[in-house]
C-alpha positions as semicolon CSV with decimal commas, in nm:
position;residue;x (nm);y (nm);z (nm)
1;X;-1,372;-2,520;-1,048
2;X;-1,207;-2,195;-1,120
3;X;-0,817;-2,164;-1,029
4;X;-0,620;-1,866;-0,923
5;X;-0,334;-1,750;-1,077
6;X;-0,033;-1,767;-0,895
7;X;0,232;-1,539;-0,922
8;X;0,603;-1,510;-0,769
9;X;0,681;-1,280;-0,580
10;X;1,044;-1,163;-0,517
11;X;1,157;-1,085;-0,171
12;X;1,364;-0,782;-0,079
13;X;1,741;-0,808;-0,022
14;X;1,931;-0,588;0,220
15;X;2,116;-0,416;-0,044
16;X;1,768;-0,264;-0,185
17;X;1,655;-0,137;0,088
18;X;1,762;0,234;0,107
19;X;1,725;0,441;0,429
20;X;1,717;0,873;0,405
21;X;1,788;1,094;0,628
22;X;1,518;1,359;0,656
23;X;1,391;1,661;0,871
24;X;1,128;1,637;1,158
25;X;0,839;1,839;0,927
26;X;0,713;1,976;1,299
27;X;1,029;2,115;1,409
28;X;1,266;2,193;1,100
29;X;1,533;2,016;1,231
30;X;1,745;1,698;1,112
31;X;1,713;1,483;1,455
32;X;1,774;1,194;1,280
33;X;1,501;1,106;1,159
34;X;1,515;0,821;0,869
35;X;1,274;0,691;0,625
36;X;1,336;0,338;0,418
């Protein structure tokens, strides 16, 4: 039988996550807006 290779995987933390303030590309204007 043919086995899969398993691979860890490692799990975001908080202090990777990093959120951006952008601007609304229908109005121009920084509403707030964020992207992580």
């Amino acid at each position: 039988m043919n086995s899969i290779p398993v691979m860890e995987l490692h799990s975001s933390t908080e202090s990777q996550i990093k959120t951006t303030q952008t601007t609304c590309p229908y109005c121009g204007v920084g509403c707030g807006v964020t992207r992580t």
